[in-house]
C-alpha positions in Angstrom: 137.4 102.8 110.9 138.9 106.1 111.0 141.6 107.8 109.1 143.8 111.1 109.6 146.8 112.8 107.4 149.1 113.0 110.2 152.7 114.7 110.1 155.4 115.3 113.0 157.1 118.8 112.8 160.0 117.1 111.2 158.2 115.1 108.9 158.7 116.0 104.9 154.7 114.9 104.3 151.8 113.5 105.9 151.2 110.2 106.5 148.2 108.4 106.6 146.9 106.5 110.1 144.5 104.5 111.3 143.3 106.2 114.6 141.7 104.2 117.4 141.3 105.2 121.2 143.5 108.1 120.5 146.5 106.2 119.1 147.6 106.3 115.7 148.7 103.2 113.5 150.3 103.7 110.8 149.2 102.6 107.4 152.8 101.9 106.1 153.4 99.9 109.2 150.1 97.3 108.8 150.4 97.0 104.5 154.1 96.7 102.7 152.5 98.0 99.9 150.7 100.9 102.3 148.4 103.4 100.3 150.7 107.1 101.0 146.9 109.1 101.1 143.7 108.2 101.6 142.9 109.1 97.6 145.3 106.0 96.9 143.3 103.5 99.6 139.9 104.7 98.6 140.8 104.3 94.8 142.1 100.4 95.9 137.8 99.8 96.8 136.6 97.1 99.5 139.7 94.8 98.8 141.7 97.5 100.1 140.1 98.5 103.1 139.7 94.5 104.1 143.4 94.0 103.5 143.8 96.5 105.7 141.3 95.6 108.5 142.9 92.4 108.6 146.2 93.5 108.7 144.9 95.7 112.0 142.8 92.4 113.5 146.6 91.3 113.8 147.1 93.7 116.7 151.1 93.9 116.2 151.2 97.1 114.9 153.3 100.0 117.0 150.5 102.5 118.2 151.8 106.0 118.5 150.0 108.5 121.0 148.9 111.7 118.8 150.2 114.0 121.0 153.0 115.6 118.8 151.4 114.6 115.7 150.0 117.5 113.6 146.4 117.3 111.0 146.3 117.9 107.9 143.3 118.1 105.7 141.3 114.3 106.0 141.2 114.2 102.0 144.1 115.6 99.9 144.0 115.9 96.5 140.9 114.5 95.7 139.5 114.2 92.0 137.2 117.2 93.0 135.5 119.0 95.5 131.6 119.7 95.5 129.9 122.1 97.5 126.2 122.4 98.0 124.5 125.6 98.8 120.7 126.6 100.3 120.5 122.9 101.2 119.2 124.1 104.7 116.0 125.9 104.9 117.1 128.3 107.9 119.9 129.1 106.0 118.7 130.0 102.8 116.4 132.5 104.6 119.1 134.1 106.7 120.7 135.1 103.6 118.0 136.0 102.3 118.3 133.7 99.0 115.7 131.1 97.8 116.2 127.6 98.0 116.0 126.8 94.3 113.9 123.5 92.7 116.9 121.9 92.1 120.7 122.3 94.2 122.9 125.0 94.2 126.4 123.1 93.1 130.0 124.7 92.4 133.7 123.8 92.9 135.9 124.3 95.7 139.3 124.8 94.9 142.1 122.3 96.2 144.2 125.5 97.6 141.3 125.6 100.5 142.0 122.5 102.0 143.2 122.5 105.5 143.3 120.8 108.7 142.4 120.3 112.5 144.2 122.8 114.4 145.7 124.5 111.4 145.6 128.4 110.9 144.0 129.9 108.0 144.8 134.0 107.5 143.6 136.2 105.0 143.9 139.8 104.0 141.8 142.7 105.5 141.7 144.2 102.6 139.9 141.2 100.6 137.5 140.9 103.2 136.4 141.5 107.0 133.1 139.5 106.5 134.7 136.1 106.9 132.4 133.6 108.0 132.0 130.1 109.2 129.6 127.3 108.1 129.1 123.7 109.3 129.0 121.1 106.6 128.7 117.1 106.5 131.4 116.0 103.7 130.5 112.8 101.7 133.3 111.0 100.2 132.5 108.9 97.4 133.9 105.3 97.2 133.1 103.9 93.8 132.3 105.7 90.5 128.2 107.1 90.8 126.8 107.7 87.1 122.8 107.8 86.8 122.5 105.9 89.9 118.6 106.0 92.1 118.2 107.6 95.4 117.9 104.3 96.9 121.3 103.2 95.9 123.4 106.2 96.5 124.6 105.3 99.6 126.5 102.4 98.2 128.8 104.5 96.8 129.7 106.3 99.8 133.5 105.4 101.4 132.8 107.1 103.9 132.5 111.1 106.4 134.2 114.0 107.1 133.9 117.5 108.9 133.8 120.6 106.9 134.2 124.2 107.5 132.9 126.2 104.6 134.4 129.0 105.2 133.3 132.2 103.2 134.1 135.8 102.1 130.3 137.3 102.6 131.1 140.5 100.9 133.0 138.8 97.4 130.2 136.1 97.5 127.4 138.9 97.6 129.2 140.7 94.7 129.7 137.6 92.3 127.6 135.7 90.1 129.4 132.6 91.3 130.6 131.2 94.3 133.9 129.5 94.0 136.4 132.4 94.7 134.8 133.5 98.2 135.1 129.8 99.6 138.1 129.1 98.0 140.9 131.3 99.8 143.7 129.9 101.0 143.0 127.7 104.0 139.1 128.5 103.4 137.8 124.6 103.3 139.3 123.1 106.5 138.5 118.6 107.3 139.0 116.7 109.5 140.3 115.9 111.5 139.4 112.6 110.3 137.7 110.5 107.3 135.1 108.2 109.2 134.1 105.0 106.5 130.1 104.8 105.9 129.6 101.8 108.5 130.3 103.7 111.3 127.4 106.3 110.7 123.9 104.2 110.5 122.3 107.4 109.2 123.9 110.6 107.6 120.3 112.2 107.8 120.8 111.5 111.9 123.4 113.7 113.0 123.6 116.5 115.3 125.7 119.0 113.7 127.3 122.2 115.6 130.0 125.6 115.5 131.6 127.2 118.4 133.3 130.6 117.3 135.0 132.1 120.2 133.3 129.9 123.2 129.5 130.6 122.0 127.9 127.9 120.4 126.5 129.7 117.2 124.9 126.6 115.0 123.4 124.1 116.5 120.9 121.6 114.4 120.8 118.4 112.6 121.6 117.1 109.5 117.8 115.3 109.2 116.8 119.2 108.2 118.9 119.1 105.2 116.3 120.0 102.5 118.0 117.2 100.1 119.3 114.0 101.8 123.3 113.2 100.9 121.1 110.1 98.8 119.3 112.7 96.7 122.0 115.2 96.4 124.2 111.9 95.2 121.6 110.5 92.4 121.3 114.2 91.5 125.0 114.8 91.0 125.5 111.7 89.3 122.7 112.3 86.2 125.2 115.2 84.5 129.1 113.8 85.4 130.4 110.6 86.8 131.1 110.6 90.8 134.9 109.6 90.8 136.2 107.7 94.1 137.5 110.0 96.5 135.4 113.3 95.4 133.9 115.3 98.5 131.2 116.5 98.4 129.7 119.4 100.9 126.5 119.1 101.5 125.5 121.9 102.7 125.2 124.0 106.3 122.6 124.9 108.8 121.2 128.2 110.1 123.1 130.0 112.1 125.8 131.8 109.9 127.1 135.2 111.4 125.7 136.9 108.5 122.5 137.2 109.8 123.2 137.7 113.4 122.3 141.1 115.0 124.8 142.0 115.9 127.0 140.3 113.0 129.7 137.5 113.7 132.3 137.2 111.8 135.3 135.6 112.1 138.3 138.2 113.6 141.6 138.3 114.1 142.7 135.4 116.5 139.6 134.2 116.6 138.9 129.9 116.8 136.2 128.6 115.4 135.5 124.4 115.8 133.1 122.9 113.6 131.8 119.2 115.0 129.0 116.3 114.1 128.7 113.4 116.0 130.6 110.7 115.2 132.8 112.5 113.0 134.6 114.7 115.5 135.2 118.0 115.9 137.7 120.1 113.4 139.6 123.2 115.1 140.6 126.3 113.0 142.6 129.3 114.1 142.4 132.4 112.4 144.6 135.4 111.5 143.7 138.4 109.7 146.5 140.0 107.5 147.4 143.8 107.6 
């Protein structure tokens, strides 16, 4: 199954859908007691979800085309958001940093979240080195504490697309990397939350950017220098994985940093993130005077 945050333009919130075939069914109209977010239906486990796939088998429920309908970000307000860095080998070297023994880990902050089709501005004078990144986003499903490689999986709900957006000057100048990924808009998802059955493998995926028209990453998430099982069992030895955390696992060569010429993300400028089977998430950018 997959899920979206939806919202009309005269809608207070979002709401959460099922989306199939380009229509969208709305939770609250399969469930009386409907999850609002897709925090709440992940925290309600496998009961939840079946409820709900039964409720859908029913086949009564009003679809509504999602033309009009507006993204937000796939996950909202989730317990936390973990990002991965140097978990590619191209990448580490185009930024010329080492790809340490164990995984570079810090928090993105929930400000950043956006969605599919959304704008995200920022000022000039923070930064004109803006630049995009690719990433797989694992949702957990049920709580991971010291679990083994081989299990980690099982605690995965489910997929997402993530743009980890980043502030290449602040990042260079800091000891830590929180602040220049977590602007305003800066962690885009979506556009939807895709639960584990549908993706056989998450080592199997071919994952890409388009900034502008030019395809400028292209590669596959079997080159990931730690799998989403290891990165998962490794997480899990220090803090308990709560349902619902994303985690970011991480993005392939490519980055405009280490283009010659340099890309980075400009004024008006749309960049579109995409895996497959997972979708392709759509940001517009703006650059503030």
């Amino acid at each position: 199954m997959r899920f979206a945050h939806l919202r009309r333009p005269d809608s207070p919130g979002a709401v959460l859908a099922v989306v199939e075939d380009g229509d969208a069914i709305l939770v609250s109209d399969l469930l009386a007691d409907a999850p609002p977010t897709l925090q709440h239906l992940i925290e309600r486990g496998e009961e939840g979800l079946s409820a709900l796939r039964d409720a859908l088998s029913e086949g009564s429920a009003t679809r509504h085309p999602l033309t009009g309908w507006s993204f937000d970000s796939a996950v909202l307000a989730p317990p936390a958001v973990l990002a991965v860095g140097l978990n590619y080998a191209a990448h580490s070297s185009e930024l010329g940093l080492k790809t340490d023994s164990a995984p570079t880990v810090f928090t993105l902050w929930p400000n950043s979240l956006a969605g599919h089709q959304q704008t995200t501005s920022w000022p000039r004078s923070l930064s004109e080195a803006v630049d995009y990144e690719a990433e797989l986003g694992v949702l957990i499903g049920t709580p991971a504490k010291d679990v083994s490689v081989a299990d980690a999986l099982d605690h995965v709900w489910g997929y997402t697309v993530v743009n980890d957006i980043t502030a290449r000057n602040i990042q260079f100048a800091e000891a830590q990397w929180s602040r220049c990924k977590s602007f305003d808009g800066f962690t885009p998802t979506g556009p939807f939350a895709v639960t584990a059955d549908e993706i056989a493998d998450p080592q199997d995926l071919h994952i890409w950017t388009v900034v502008d028209g030019h395809t400028v990453q292209d590669a596959t998430t079997g080159q990931m220098v730690r799998s989403v099982a290891t990165l998962i069992a490794h997480l899990s030895q220090s803090l308990t994985l709560l349902p619902g955390t994303l985690i970011s696992t991480g993005s392939p060569g490519g980055a405009g940093y280490s283009r010659d010429p340099q890309i980075f993300l400009r004024d008006r400028s749309t960049v579109t993130v995409g895996i497959d089977g997972l979708g392709e998430l759509t940001t517009h950018c703006r650059i503030i005077d």
